[in-house]
Every structure is written in C-alpha cells, then in structure tokens.
C-alpha positions in Angstrom: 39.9 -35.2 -13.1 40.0 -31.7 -12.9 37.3 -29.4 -10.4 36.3 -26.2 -11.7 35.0 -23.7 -9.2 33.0 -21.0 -10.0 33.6 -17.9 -7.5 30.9 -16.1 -7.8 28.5 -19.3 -6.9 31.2 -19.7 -4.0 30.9 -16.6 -2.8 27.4 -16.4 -2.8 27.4 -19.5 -0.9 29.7 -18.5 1.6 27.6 -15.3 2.1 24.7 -17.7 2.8 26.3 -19.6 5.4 27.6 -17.2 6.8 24.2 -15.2 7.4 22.9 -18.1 8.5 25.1 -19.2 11.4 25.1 -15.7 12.1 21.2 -16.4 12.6 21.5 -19.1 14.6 24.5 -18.2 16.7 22.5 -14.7 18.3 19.4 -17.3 18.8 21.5 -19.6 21.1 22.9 -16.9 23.2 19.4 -16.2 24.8 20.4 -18.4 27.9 24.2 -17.0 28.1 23.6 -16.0 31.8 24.7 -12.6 31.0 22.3 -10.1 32.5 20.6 -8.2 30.1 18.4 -4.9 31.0 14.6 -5.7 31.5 12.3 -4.4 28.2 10.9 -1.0 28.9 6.6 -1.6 29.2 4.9 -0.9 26.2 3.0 2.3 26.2 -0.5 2.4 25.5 -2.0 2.8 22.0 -3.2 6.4 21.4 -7.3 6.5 21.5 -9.1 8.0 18.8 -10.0 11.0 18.7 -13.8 9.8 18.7 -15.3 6.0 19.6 -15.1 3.5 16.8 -13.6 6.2 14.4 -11.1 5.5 12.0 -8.3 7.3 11.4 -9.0 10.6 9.0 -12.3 9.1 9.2 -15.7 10.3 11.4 -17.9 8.0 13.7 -20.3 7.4 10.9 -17.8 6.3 8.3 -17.4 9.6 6.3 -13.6 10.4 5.5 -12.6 13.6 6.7 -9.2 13.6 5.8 -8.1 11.5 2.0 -4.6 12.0 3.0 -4.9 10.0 6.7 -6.9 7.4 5.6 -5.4 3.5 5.6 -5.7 0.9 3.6 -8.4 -1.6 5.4 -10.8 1.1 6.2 -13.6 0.5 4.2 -15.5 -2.3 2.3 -13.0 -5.1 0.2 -15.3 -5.3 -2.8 -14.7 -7.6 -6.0 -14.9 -6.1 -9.6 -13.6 -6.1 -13.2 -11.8 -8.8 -14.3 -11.3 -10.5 -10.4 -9.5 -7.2 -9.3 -10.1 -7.4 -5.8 -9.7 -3.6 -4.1 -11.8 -1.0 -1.4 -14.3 1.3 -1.1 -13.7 3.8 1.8 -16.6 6.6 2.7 -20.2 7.4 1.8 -20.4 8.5 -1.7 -22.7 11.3 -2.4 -25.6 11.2 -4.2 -24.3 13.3 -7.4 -20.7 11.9 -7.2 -18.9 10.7 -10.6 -17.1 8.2 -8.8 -20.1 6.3 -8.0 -19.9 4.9 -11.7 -16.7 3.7 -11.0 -15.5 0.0 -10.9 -12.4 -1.7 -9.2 -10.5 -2.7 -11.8 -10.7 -0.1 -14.6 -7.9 1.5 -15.7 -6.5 4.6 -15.9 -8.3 5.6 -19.2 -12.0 4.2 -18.5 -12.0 6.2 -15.1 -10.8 9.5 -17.0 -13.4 9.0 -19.2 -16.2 8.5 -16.9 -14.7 11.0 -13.8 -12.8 13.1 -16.2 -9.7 15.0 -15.8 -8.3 14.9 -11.7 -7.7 18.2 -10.3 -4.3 16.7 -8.9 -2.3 13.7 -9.5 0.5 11.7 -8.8 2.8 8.3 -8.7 5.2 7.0 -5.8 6.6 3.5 -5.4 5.6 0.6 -2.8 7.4 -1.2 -1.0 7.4 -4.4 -3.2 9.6 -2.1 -5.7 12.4 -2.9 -3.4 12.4 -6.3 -3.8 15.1 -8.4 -5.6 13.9 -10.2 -8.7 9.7 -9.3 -8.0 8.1 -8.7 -11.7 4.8 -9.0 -9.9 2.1 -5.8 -10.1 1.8 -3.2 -7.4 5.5 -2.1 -7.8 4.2 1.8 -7.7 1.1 3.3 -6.8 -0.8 6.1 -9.0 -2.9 8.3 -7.1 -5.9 11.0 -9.0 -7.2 13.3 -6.5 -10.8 15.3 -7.6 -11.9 18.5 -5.8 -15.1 18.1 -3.8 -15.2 14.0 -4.9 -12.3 12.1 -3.0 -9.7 10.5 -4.7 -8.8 7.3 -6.3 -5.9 4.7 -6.3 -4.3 2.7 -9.7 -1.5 0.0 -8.7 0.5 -2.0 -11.3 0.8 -0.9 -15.1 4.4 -2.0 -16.9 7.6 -0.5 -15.9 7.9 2.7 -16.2 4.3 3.4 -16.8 3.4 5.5 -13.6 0.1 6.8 -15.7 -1.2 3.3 -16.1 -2.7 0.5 -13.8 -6.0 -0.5 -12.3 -8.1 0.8 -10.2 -7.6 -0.8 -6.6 -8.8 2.0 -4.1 -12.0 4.6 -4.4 -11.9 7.4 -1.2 -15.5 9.2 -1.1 -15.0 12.4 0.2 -16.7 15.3 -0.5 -14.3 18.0 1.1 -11.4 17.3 -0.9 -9.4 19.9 -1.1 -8.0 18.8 -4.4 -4.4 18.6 -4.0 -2.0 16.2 -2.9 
C-alpha cells in the first residue's frame, strides 16, 4: 500500500508545531536562573483634565471634542432589528438626530438627518483577520455641522456607503469636518 502525502497539509502542520513548541519552550525558561533585569514601575495613569470627565467629553456628559471620544462613553442602548449600539452626549432640543434609531441604515438616516456636511469610511481591526465574513469589517462615519456625528459598521464588501447605524455622538459644536 502506497502513502500519499500532501505537502502543503505537511507544511502547515509542521508550521503548527513548530509555533507551538516555540510557545511552550519560552514559557519553561522562566526559572532558567539566568538573571534577568527587574520590570521598570509602571507610571501613573494621566488624570483627566476635569473629575469624572471623559475623554473629549465635559463633567456633565456633553462631548466637546467628536474626534476624542471612545467607544464606551455613553449609554449601550437596543434598537431596530436587535442592533445593539451607543448614544454619547446630550442631544439638543432642535437636533435631527434625535429621530434617529440604532440600527438604520445608511439611507433611512440620510433621509431623516439629510445630507452630512462630511463623511468617510476606514477599516477595523476585524478586517485583518484570516477567514472573518462576520460584519463590522469597516466603519462609515457622517459628520453634521452644529449636530455631532454618527457611526455605520458592516454593509457587504466593498460597500463603504452602506451599514447600520451603531454609534450617535450629540454635539452641538461640530465643526463639520473629519
């Protein structure tokens, strides 16, 4: 009987093996007795700039700055469809966005916010990952003078216009522009 190899699914396997005792050979060399240089002390985390203030944020949870806010700073709220995504700032009493729902795409906010004064698409991490057909491979971002600025993620490849909306950013000092 004859064994038919196939190289690539050898070489793969090989490559696995080898990471792997790679792994496992710098975890047993923790007790080598070799002296190794004591870890500098962590410095302190910068302070913000005012108590409990996030940051591009204010005290009383008005966004200041669209372009330094994170992800995590304001309310997780449900909406369309089970889309789960965030509210971050006051809105204003007169603001379109306040209309808005998590979950609506691309088209539906355009035709409830109308036409953003800027706009523009970049990728997330996730689009660097091997074999993921999942959503939130790129981000789309809308920016409206004087209103804030909203986030889409997903839509098919190589749609950066499309997606849902995940993230609504009350501002009324936008500037605009990205």
């Amino acid at each position: 009987m004859r064994i038919r190899i196939n190289s690539s699914a050898a070489l793969w396997a090989a490559t696995v093996a080898a990471a792997l005792l790679a792994t496992a050979g710098c975890a047993s060399r923790g007790g080598s007795g070799a002296s190794q240089p004591a870890a500098a002390p962590a410095a302190a985390p910068a302070a913000p700039a005012r108590a409990g203030a996030k940051t591009g944020m204010d005290a009383q949870g008005n966004v200041v700055d669209s372009s330094k806010v994170e992800a995590g700073s304001g309310r997780t709220v449900k909406g369309l469809n089970g889309y789960e995504g965030e509210i971050t700032g006051n809105p204003t009493r007169n603001s379109r966005f306040n209309r808005l729902q998590i979950g609506m795409s691309a088209r539906q906010v355009t035709d409830i916010a109308g036409q953003p004064t800027d706009q523009g698409a970049y990728v997330t991490g996730k689009a660097f990952i091997p074999f993921y057909f999942g959503g939130d491979r790129h981000r789309y971002e809308m920016t409206y003078k004087g209103q804030g600025r909203l986030v889409f993620a997903g839509g098919g490849m190589g749609d950066y216009s499309g997606g849902n909306l995940i993230w609504i950013i009350h501002n009324p000092n936008e500037s605009g522009y990205r």
